[in-house]
C-alpha distance (Angstrom), angle and dihedral (degrees) to the residues before:
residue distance angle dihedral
X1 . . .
X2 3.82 . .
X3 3.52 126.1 .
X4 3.69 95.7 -107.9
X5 4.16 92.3 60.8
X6 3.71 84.4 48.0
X7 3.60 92.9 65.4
X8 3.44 100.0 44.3
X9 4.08 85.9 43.8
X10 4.48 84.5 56.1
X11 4.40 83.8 42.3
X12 4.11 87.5 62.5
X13 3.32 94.8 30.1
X14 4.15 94.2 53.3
X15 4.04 95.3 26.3
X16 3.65 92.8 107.9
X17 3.79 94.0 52.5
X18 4.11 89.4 42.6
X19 4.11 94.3 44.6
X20 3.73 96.3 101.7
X21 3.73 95.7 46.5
X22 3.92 89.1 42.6
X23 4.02 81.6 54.9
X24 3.64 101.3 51.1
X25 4.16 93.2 38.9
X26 4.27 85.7 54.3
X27 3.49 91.2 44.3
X28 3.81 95.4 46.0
X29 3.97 86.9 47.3
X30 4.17 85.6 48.7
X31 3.77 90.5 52.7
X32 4.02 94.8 46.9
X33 3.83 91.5 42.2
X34 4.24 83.8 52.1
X35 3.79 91.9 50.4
X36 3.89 88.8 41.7
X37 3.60 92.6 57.6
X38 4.18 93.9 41.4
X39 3.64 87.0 48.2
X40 4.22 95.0 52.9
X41 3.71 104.6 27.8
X42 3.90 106.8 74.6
X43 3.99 91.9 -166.3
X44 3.78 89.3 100.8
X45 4.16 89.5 54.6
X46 3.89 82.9 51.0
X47 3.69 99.7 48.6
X48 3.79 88.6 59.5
X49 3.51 105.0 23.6
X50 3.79 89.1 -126.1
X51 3.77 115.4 -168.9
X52 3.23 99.2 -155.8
X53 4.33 124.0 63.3
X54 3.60 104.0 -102.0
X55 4.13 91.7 -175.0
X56 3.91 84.6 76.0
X57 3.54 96.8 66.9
X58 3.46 91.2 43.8
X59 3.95 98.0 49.1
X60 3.90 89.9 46.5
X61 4.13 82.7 51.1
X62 3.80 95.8 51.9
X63 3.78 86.8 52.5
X64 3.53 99.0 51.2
X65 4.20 79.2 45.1
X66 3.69 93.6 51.2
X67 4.06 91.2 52.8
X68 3.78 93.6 55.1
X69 3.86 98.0 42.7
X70 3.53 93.6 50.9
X71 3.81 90.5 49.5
X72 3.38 91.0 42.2
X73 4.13 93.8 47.5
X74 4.09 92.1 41.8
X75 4.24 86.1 52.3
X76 3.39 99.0 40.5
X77 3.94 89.8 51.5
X78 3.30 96.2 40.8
X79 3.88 84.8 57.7
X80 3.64 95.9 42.4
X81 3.92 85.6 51.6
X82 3.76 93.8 46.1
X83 3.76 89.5 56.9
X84 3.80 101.3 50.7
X85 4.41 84.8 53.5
X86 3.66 83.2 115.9
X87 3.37 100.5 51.1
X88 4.06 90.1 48.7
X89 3.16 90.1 53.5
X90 3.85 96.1 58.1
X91 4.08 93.6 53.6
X92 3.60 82.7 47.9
X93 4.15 95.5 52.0
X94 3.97 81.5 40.5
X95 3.64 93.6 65.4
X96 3.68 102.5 -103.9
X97 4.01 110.7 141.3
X98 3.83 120.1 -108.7
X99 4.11 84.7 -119.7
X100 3.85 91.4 64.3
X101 3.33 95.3 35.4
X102 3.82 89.4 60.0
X103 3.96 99.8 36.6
X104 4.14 76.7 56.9
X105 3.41 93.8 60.8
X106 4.12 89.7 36.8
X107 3.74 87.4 60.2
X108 3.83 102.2 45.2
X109 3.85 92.8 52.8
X110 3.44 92.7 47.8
X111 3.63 97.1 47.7
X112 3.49 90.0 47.2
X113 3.56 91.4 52.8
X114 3.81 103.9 47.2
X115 3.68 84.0 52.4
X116 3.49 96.8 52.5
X117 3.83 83.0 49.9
X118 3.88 100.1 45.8
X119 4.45 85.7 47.0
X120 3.95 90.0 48.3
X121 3.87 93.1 43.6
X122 3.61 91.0 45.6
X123 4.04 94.1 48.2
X124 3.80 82.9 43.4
X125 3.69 102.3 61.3
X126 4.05 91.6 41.6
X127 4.33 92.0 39.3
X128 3.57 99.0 33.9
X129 3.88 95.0 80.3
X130 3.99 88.6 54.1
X131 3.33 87.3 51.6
X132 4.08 95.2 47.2
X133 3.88 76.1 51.2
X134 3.64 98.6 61.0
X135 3.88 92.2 42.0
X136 3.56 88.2 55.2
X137 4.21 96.5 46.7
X138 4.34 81.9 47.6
X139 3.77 87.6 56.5
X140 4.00 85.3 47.6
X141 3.81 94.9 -119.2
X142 4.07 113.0 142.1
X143 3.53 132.3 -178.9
X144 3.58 96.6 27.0
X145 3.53 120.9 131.1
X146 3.81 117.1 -165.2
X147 4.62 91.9 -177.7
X148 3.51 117.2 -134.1
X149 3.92 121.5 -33.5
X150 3.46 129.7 -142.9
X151 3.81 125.1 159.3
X152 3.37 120.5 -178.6
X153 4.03 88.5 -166.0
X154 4.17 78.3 70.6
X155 3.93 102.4 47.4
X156 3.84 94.7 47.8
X157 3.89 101.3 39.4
X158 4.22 88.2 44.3
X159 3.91 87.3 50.0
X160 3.65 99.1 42.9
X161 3.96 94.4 38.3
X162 3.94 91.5 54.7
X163 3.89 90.7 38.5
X164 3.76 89.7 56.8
X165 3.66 85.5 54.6
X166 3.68 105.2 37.4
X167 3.87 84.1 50.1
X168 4.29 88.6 54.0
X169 3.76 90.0 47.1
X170 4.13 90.6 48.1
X171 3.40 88.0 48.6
X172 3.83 92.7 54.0
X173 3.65 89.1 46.7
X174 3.78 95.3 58.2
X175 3.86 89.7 53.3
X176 3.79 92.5 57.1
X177 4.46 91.4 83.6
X178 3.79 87.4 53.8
X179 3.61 98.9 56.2
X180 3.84 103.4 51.5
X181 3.52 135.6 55.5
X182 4.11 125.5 -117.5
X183 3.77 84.3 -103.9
X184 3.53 107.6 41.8
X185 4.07 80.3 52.7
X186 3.63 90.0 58.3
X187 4.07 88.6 41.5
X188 3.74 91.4 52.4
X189 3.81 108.7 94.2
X190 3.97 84.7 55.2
X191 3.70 88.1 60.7
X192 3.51 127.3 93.6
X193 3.19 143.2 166.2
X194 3.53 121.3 -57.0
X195 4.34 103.3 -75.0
X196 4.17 108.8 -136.0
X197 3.59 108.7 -146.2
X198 3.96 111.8 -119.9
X199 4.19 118.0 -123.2
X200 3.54 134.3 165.2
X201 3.36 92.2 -119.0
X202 3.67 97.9 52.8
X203 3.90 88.9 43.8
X204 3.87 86.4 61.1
X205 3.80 100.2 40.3
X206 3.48 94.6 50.0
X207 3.84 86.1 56.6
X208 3.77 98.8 41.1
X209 4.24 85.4 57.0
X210 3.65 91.7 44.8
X211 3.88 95.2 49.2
X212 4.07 93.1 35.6
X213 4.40 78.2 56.1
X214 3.93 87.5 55.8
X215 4.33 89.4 45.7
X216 3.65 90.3 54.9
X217 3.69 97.7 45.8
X218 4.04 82.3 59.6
X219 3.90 87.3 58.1
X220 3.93 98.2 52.2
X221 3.61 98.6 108.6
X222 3.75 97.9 23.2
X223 3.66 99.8 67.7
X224 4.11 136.7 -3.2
X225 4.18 104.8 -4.9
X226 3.68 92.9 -165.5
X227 3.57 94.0 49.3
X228 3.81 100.6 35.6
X229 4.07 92.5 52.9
X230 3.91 91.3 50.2
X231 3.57 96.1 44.5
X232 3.87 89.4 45.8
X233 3.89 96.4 41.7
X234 4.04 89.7 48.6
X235 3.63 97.7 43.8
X236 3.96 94.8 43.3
X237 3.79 90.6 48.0
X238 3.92 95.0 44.7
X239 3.90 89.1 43.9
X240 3.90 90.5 51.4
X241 4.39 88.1 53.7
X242 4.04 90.6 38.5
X243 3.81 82.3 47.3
X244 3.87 110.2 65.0
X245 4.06 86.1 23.9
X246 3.84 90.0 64.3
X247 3.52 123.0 -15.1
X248 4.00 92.9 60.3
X249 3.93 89.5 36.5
X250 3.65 87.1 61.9
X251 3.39 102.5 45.1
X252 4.01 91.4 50.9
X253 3.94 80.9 50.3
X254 3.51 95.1 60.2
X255 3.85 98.4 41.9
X256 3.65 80.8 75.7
X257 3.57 86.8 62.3
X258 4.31 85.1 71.1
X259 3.84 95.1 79.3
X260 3.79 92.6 -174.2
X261 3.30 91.1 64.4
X262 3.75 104.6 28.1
X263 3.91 87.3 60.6
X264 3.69 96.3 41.9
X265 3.57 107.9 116.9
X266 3.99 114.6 -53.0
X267 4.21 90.2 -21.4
X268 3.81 85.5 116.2
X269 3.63 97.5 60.4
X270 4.20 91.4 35.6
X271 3.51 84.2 50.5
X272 3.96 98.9 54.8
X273 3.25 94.0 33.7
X274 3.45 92.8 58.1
X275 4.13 93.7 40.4
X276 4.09 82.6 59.6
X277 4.37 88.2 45.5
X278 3.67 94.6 53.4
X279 3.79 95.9 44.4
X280 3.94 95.0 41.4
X281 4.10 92.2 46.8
X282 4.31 96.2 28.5
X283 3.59 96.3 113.8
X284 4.11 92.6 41.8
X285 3.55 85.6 51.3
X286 3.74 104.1 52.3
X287 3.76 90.8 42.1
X288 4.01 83.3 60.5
X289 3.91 93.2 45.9
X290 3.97 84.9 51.0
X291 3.75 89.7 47.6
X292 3.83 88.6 44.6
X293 3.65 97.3 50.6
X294 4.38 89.9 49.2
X295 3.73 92.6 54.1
X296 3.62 94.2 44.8
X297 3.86 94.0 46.8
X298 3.54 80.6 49.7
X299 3.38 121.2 42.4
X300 3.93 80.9 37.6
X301 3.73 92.1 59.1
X302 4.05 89.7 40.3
X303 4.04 92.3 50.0
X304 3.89 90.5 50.1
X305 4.01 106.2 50.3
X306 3.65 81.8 40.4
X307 4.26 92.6 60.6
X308 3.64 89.7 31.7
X309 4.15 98.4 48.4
X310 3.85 88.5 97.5
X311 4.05 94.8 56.1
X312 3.81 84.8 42.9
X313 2.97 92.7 56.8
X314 3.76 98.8 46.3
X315 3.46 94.3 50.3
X316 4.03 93.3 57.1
X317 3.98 87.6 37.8
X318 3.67 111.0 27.5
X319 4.10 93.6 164.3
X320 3.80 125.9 55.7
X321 3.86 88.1 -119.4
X322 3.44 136.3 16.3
X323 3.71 125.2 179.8
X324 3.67 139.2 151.7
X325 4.45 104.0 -108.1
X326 3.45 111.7 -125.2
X327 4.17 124.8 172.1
X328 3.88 83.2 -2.9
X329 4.37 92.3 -55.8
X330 4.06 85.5 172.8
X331 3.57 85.2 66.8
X332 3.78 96.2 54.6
X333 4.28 87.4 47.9
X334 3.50 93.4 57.7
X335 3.68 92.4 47.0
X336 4.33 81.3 54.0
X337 3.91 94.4 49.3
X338 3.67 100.7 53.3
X339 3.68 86.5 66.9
X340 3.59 86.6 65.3
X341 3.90 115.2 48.3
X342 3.86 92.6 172.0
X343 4.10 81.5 69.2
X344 3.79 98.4 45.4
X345 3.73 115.1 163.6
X346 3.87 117.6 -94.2
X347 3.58 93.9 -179.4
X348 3.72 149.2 0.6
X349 4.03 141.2 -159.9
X350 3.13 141.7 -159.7
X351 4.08 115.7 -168.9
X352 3.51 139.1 173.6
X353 3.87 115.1 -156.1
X354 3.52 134.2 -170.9
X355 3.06 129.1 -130.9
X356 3.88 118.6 -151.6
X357 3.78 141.2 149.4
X358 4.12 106.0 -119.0
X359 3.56 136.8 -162.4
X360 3.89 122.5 -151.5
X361 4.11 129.0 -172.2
X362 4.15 112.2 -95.6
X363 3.84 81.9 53.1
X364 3.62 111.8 -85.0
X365 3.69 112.9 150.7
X366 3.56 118.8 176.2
X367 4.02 124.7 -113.8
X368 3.50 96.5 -159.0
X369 4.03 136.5 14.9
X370 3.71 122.0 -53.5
X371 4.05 115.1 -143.6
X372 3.74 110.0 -113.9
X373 3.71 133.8 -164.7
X374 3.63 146.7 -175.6
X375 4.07 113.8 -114.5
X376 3.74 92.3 -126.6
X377 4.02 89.0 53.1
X378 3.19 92.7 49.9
X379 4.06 102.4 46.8
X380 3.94 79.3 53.6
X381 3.86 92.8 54.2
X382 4.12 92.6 41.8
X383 3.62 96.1 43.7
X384 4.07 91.4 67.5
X385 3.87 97.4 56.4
X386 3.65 103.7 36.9
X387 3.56 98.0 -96.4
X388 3.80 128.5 146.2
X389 4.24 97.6 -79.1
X390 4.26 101.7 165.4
X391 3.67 94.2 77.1
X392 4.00 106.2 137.2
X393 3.52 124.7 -173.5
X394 3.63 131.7 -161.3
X395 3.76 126.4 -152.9
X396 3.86 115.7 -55.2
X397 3.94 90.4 10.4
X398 3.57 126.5 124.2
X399 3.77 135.3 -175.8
X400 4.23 122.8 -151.2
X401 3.63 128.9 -139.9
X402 3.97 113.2 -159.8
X403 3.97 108.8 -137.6
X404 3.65 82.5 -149.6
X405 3.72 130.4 -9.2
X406 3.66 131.4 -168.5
X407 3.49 119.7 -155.9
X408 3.95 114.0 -111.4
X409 4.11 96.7 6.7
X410 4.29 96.2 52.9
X411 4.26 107.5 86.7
X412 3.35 117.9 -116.5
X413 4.03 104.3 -122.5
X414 3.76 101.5 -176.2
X415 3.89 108.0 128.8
X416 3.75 91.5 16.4
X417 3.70 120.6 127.0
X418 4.02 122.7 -124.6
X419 3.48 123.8 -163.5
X420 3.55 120.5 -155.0
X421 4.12 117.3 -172.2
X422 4.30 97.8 -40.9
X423 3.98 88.6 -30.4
X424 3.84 118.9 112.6
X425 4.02 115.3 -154.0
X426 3.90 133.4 -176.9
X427 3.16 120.4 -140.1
X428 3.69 112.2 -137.0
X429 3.95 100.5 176.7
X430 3.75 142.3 -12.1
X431 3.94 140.7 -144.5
X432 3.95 129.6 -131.4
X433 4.03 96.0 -132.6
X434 3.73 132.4 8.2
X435 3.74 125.0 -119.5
X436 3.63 86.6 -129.5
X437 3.92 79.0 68.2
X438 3.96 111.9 -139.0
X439 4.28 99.1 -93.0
X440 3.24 98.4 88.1
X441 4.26 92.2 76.9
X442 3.70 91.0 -112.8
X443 3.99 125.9 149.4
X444 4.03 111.1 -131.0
X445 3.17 119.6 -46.2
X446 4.35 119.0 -105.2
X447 4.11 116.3 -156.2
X448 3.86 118.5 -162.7
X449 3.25 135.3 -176.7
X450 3.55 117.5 -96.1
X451 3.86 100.1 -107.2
X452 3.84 90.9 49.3
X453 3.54 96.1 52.7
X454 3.84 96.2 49.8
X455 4.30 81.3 53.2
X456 3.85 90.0 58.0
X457 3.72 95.6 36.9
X458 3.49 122.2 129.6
X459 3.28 139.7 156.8
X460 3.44 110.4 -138.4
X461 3.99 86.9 55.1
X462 3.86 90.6 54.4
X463 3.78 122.4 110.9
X464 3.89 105.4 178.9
X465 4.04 116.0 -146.9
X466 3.64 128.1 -161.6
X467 3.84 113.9 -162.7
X468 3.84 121.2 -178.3
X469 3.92 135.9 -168.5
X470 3.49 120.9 -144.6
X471 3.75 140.4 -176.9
X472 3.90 135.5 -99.7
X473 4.43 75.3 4.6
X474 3.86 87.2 172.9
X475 3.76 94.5 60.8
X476 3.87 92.0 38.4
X477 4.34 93.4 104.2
X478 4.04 88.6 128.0
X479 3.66 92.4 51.1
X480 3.65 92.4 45.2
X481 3.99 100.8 48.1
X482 3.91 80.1 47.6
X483 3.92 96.4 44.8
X484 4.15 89.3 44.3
X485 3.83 88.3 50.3
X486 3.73 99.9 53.4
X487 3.86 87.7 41.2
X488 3.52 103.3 61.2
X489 4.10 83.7 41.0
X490 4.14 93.9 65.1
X491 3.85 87.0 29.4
X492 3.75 93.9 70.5
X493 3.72 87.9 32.2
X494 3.35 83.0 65.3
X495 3.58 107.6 33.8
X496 3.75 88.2 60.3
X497 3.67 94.5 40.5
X498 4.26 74.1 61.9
X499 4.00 111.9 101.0
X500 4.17 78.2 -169.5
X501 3.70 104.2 48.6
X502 3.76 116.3 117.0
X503 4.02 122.2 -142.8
X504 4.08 85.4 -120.2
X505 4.20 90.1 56.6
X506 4.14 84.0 40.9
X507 3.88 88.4 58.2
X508 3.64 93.5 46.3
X509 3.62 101.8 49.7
X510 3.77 135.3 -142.7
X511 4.17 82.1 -71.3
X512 3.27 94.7 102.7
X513 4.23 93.6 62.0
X514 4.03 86.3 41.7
X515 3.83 128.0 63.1
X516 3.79 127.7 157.2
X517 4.18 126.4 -160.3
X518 3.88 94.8 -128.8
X519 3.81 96.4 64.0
X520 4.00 89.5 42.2
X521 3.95 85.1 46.9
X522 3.55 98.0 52.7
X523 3.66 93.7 36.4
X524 3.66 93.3 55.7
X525 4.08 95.7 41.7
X526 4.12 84.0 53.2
X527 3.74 94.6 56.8
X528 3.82 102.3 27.4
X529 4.21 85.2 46.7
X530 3.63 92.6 48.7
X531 3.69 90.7 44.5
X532 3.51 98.6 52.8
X533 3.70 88.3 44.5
X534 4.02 97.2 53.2
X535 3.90 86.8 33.2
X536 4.06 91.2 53.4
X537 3.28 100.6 41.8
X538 3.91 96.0 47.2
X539 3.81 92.0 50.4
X540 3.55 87.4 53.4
X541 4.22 99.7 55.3
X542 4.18 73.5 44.9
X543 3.35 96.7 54.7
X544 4.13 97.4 41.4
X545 3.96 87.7 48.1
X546 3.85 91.0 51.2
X547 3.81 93.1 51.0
X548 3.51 96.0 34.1
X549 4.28 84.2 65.9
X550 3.52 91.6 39.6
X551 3.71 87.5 62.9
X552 3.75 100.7 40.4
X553 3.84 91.3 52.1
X554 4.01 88.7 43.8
X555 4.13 89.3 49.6
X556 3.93 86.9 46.3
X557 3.50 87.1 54.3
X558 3.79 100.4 44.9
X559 4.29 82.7 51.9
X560 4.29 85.4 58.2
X561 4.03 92.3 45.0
X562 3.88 100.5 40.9
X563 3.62 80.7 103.2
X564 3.62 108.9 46.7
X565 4.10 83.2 56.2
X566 3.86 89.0 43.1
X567 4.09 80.7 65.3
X568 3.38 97.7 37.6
X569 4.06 86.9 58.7
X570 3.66 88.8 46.4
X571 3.95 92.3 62.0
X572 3.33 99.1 45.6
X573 3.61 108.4 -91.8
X574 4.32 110.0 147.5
X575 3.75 133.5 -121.9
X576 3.76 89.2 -107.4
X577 3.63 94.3 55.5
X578 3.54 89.9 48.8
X579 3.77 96.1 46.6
X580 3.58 91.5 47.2
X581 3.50 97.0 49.2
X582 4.01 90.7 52.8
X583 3.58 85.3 45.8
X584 3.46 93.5 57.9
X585 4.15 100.6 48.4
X586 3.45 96.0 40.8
X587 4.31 89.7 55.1
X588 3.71 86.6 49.1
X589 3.53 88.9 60.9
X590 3.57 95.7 41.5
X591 3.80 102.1 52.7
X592 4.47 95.1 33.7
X593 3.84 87.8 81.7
X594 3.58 96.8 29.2
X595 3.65 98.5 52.7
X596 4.13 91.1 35.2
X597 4.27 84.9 53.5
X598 3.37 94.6 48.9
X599 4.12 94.5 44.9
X600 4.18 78.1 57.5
X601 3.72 101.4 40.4
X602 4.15 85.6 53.2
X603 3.82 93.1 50.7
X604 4.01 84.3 46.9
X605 4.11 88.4 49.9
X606 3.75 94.1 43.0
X607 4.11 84.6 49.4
X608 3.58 92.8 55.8
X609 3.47 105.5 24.3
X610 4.15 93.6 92.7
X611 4.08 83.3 65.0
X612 3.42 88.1 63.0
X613 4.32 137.3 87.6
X614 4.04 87.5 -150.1
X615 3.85 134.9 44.0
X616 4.00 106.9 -98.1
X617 3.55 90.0 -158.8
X618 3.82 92.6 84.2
X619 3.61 99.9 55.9
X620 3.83 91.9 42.3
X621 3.83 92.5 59.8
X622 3.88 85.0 43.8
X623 4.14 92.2 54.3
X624 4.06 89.6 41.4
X625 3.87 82.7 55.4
X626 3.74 100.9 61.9
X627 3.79 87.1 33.5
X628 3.37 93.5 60.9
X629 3.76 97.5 40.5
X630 4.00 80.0 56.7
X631 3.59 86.7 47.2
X632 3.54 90.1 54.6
X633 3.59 102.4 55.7
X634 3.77 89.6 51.6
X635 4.23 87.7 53.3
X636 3.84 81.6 51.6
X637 3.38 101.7 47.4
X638 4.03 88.2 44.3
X639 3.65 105.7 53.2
X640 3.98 88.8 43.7
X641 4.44 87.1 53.2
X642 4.12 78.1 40.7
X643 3.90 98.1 58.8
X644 4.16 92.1 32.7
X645 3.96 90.8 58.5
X646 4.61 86.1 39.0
X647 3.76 89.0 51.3
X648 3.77 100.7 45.5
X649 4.32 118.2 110.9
């Protein structure tokens, strides 16, 4: 028998103990070979007539997917290969040659790689196209049929990629025979990873660091960013390792310290054994919780602008159209919408703003014109879109409209005084967005009242604005390639009708004074879909890698204990007992990271969440819901594998 069917003997042989990692290595390969293809097929680009390349997203995600599988491959091995020390060190005692024994160990992780590569490929050409689907229903595009893709682009540059690194990890594995000694090999299940010794002081360190990461991340955007988001990012992350290598070491140490419950049934030997789990798998564990807390920040993050996009949108283009009415241009768009009935016009406005430079108290002075409106106008242009339309102001009072505010960071001007020309104004309230919406490249908006605005009137210092609302405005893409077309026409009509016009606003276009909410929309759904879809699926290889080596170390474990339960059997102690005690340890495990990742991907959301139109905390619990159902499965799965190995003879 030759080497080679050796290997493949030890593949069958082991494939049951391999199975998850198999799992998460085809469906890491599936996921790169999906990105592959998006990344060299442009059909998708077509489909929507994106203007933006989508393949760069998707190369920059199948590099950030290549870095994790290979760590994730190159650990997993090394585990694996750690394990079977034993075992190597019987061929070796046996008289087989350290060569063999390491082109034996060559072959079965390359075998067990290039099927892992052929399986993913395979499920990837035959999956991919559901998966093309779902990007394209994220990104809110139906009834589009892109056929059958196949690039061959994908298929070689998967297989080659995962060869290259199948063929490093092989290589790795050969080396391990060379490094040990015949009796370390037979030592080796015995060893562990290096045990920290537990102190008070270390216990409270660890959580000073940790908790003086979560202070700075409060301090981000209140003083130096640069220095605040390294100091919070390095003390968070050393916190999390000091953490589960201390802090939780000590607190399972003095647990013991309970005696009623330390000598309540089997609790002492749970307790130790889990004492020794903690500190042999501590820095596994808070890598995991750091890896736990990124995806869920994330995917969280990802999952929210994407179910929000629409009220973003709205609240940067309130109006179907907006466009600044030159040589009567509303004219011309009503000519364009009658073509489409499906899109008739709900609502139409006429505005005159002015446009003024303004100074307000706490020194703000404008640099260039502020967008002002008469309080009548503008109850006319809120009414239509649901926005706050009873504002009344006296005399001398003025109300503010935030072009975009940001909860915590945007001033509160209420009270403050605004000076417009040689006019004084109170403020006497103030508005998160502006009817007007944002898109237009307008500062924040300035309401009068009516008399007041007549006083500064002038009309060399009038821009007049036409905004209209249409029907059924997110399926309005033929109006809108029509609308945009006869735009730009009468914009560089006018433009060069313009004695004042500069070459530099020429270039530009009249764009920037005209905005629509189906571009925005579809714009938004595009990137939002696409990040949900990359962000997703990534946090789901994550998540299968991270409980695929929570169950390899817990099965390596069970191997060490099967005879400390073996004993326990002997005196008496029942299969419920036993069971529960398993049960137990392994769930500890389980939820450490999970809950420690979460605690970390809150602090990130609360961090962030003042950036934001929409509360991230929803979507966050959301995404920790499916992970932990995920999560779940794998504790499931584990403490079934746990008691199998416990209760063999």
């Amino acid at each position: 028998m030759s080497l080679f069917d050796i290997a493949i003997k030890n593949i069958k042989k082991n494939f049951d103990n391999y199975l998850l990692y198999f799992i998460s290595m085809v469906f890491s390969i599936l996921m790169y070979f999906t990105f592959a293809t998006l990344q060299y097929t442009d059909k998708v680009e077509k489909a929507i007539n994106a203007k933006a390349k989508l393949s760069n997203a998707f190369s920059f995600s199948s590099v950030v997917l290549i870095l994790f599988a290979t760590i994730f491959i190159w650990y997993s091995n090394s585990f694996f290969t750690r394990k079977r020390k034993r075992e190597i060190g019987l061929y070796a005692m046996l008289g087989v040659k350290k060569k063999d024994i390491s082109k034996m160990l060559f072959y079965e992780t390359l075998i067990m790689g290039i099927i892992a590569s052929i399986v993913g490929i395979v499920l990837g050409i035959f999956l991919s196209n559901i998966f093309i689907m779902i990007l394209l229903r994220l990104m809110d595009f139906t009834g589009i049929s892109i056929g059958f893709v196949i690039s061959m682009k994908a298929i070689v540059n998967t297989f080659l990629v995962f060869l290259v690194i199948f063929l490093i990890v092989s290589l790795h594995s050969r080396t391990l025979i060379y490094r040990f000694k015949l009796i370390d090999l037979f030592k080796a299940e015995s060893t562990g990873e290096k045990e920290p010794k537990a102190s008070v002081i270390k216990a409270i360190f660890s959580l000073t660091i940790l908790i003086l990461g979560y202070f700075f991340s409060t301090k981000v955007f209140s003083d130096n960013f640069a220095l605040m988001a390294g100091l919070t990012l390095l003390f968070t992350i050393v916190g999390t390792y000091l953490l589960f290598s201390s802090f939780v070491v000590f607190i399972v140490k003095m647990s013991k310290k309970n005696k009623k419950k330390y000598y309540n049934g089997i609790n002492m030997i749970g307790t130790s054994q889990l004492l020794y789990r903690i500190k042999g798998n501590a820095r596994t564990l808070a890598t995991i919780a750091i890896l736990s807390a990124t995806t869920l920040t994330t995917v969280g993050i990802a999952y929210s602008l994407y179910y929000n996009a629409e009220n973003t949108v709205r609240n940067s283009q309130p109006y179907s159209y907006s466009f600044k009415n030159d040589n009567n241009l509303d004219k011309t768009f009503e000519e364009i919408v009658k073509k489409y009935p499906e899109n008739k016009v709900l609502a139409k406005h006429n505005v005159d703003i002015l446009a003024k430079k303004i100074t307000m108290d706490g020194g703000r002075e404008g640099s260039i014109e502020s967008p002002i409106i008469s309080v009548s106008e503008y109850n006319s242009l809120a009414k239509d879109i649901d926005y706050k339309s009873d504002v009344k102001l006296n005399k001398g009072e003025a109300f503010f409209n935030f072009s975009y505010y940001a909860q915590g960071f945007s001033p509160d001007y209420k009270g403050k005084n605004l000076k417009i020309e040689n006019k004084n104004f109170k403020i006497i309230d103030f508005a998160k967005a502006s009817p007007m919406g944002n898109s237009l490249s307008m500062e924040d908006l300035i309401v009068l009242n009516d008399e007041d605005f007549k006083e500064l009137y002038s009309k060399d210092d009038i821009i007049k604005f036409t905004f209209f609302k249409v029907a059924n405005e997110k399926k309005s893409e033929k109006l809108t390639n029509e609308y945009n077309l006869k735009i730009d026409e009468k914009v560089k009509e006018n433009m060069k009708a313009s004695k004042e016009t500069k070459e530099s606003d020429l270039v530009k276009g009249f764009r920037m004074y005209s905005s629509n909410f189906y571009e925005g929309y579809k714009g938004s759904m595009v990137a939002y879909g696409m990040l949900i879809f990359i962000g997703g699926f990534l946090g789901l290889v994550f998540l299968l890698s991270t409980g695929s080596i929570i169950f390899f170390k817990q099965l390596s474990e069970a191997t060490n204990d099967k005879g400390n339960y073996a004993i326990l059997r002997k005196i008496g102690v029942s299969e419920k007992e036993v069971k529960k005690s398993i049960n137990k340890q392994i769930l500890i495990v389980f939820l450490l990271p999970l809950i420690l990742g979460a605690t970390h991907a809150y602090m990130a959301v609360r961090l962030l969440e003042p950036l934001f139109s929409k509360s991230l905390i929803i979507p966050m619990l959301i995404t920790l819901g499916a992970y932990s159902v995920i999560y779940l499965v794998y504790y499931i799965l584990t403490t079934k594998a746990y008691y199998k190995i416990v209760s063999e003879k």
